[in-house]
Backbone as CSV, one residue per row, in Angstrom:
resi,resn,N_x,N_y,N_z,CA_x,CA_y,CA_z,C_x,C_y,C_z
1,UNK,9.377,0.360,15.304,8.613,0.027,14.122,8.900,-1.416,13.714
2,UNK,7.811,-1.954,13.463,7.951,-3.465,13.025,7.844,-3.339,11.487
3,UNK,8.846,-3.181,10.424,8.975,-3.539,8.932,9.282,-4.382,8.813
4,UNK,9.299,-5.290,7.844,10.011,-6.388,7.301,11.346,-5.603,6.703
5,UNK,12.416,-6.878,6.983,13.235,-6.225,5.698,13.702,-7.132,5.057
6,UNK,14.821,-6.833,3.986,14.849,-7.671,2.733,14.597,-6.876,1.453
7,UNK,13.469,-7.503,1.018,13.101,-7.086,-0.385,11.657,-6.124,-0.308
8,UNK,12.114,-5.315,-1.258,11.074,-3.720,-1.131,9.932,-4.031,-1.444
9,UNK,8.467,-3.638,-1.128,7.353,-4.022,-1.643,6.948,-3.690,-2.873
10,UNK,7.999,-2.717,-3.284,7.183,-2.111,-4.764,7.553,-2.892,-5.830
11,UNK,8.459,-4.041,-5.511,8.616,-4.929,-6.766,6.980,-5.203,-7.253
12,UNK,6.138,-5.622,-6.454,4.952,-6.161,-6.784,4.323,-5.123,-7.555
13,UNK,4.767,-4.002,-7.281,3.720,-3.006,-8.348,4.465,-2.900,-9.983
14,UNK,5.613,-3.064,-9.653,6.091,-3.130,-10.697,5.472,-4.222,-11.724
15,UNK,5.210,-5.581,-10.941,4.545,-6.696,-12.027,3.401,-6.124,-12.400
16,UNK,2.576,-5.722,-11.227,1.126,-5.197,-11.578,0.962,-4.147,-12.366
17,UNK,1.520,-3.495,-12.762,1.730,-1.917,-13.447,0.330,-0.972,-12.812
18,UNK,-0.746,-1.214,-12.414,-1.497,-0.301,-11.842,-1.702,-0.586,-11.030
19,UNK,-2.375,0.620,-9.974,-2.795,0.577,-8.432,-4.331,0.718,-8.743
20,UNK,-5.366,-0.032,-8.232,-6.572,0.043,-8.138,-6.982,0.423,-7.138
21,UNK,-7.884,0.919,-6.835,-8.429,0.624,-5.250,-9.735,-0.280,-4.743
22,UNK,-9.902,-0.909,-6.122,-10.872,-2.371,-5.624,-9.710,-3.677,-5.526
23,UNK,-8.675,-3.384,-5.566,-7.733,-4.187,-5.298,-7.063,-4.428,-3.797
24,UNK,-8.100,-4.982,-2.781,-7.860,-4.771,-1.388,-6.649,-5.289,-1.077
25,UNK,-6.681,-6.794,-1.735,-5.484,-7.573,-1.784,-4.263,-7.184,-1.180
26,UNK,-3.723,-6.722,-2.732,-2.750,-6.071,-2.906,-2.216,-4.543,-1.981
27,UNK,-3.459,-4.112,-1.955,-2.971,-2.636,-1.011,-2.835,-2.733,0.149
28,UNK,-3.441,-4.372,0.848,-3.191,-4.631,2.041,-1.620,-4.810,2.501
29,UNK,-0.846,-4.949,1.701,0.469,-5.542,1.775,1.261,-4.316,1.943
30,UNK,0.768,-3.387,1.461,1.086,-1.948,1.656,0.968,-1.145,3.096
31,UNK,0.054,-1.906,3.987,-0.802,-1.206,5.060,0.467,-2.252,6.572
32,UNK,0.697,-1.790,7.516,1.409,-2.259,8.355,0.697,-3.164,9.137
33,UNK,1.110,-3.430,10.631,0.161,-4.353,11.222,-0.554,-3.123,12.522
34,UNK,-0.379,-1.939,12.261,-0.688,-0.990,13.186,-2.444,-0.719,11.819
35,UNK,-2.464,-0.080,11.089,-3.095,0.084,9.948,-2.300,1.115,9.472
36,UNK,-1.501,1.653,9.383,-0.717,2.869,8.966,-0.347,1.983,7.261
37,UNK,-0.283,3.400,6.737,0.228,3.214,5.528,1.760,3.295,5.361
38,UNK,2.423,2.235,4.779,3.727,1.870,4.677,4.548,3.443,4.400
39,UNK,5.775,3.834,4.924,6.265,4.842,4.124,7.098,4.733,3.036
40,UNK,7.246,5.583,2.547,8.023,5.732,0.846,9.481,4.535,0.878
41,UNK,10.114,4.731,2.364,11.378,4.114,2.084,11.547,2.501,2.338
42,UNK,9.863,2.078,2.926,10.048,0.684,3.110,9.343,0.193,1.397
43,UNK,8.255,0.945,1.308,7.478,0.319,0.086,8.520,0.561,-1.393
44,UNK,10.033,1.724,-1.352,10.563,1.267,-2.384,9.978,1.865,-3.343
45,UNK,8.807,2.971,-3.699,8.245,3.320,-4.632,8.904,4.754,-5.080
46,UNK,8.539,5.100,-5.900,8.974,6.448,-5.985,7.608,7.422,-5.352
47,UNK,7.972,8.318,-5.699,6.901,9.738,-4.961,5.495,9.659,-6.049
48,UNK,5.650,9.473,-7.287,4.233,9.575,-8.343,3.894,7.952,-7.548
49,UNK,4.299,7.402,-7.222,3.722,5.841,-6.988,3.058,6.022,-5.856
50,UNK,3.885,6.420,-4.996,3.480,6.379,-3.630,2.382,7.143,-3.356
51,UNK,1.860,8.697,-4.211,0.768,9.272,-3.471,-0.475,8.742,-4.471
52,UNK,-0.381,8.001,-5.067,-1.168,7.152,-6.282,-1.869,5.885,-5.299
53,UNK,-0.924,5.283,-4.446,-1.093,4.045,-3.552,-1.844,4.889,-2.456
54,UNK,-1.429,5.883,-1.976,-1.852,6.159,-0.624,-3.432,6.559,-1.153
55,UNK,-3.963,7.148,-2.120,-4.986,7.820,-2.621,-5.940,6.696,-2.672
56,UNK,-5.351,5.696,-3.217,-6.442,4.107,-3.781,-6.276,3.882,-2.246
57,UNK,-5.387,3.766,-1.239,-5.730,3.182,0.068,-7.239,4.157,0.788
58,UNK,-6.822,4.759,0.887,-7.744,6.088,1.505,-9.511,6.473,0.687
59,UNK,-9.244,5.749,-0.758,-10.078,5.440,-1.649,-11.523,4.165,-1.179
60,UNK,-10.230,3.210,-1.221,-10.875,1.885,-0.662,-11.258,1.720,0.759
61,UNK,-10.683,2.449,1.646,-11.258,2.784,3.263,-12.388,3.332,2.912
62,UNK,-12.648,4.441,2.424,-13.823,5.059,2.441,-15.354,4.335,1.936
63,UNK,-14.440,3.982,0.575,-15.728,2.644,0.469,-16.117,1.481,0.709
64,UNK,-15.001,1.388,1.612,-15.925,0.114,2.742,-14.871,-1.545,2.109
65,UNK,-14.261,-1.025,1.142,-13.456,-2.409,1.168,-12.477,-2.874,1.808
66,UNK,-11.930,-2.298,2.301,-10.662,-2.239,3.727,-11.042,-1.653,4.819
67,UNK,-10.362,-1.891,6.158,-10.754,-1.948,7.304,-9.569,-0.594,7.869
68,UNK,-10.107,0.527,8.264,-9.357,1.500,8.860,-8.096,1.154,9.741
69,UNK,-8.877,0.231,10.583,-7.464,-0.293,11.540,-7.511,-1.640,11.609
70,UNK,-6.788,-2.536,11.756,-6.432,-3.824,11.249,-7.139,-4.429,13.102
């Protein structure tokens, strides 16, 4: 698995306080370089965060603002 490591991604949600899912941006940073969605222990989120993120990811795939596989 290729993660970064260092510093957790969920600091950024923390500034942002919500997850959108017209927010491609941001949820991209979430998404790996495979398209997989980050898991709980790299993104640093808790469990209400994380199936909140995965929902807006899976949200925004469907409607066409993000790309299924990178």
């Amino acid at each position: 698995m290729a993660y970064p490591k260092g510093k957790k991604r969920g600091e950024l949600l923390r500034k942002v306080g919500m997850i959108d899912y017209k927010d491609a941006h941001l949820l991209e940073m979430f998404i790996d370089m495979y398209g997989r969605i980050v898991p709980r222990r790299y993104s640093g989120l808790s469990v209400k965060r994380q199936k909140e993120l995965a929902g807006a990811i899976k949200r925004s795939r469907i409607m066409g603002l993000m790309r299924f596989v990178k």
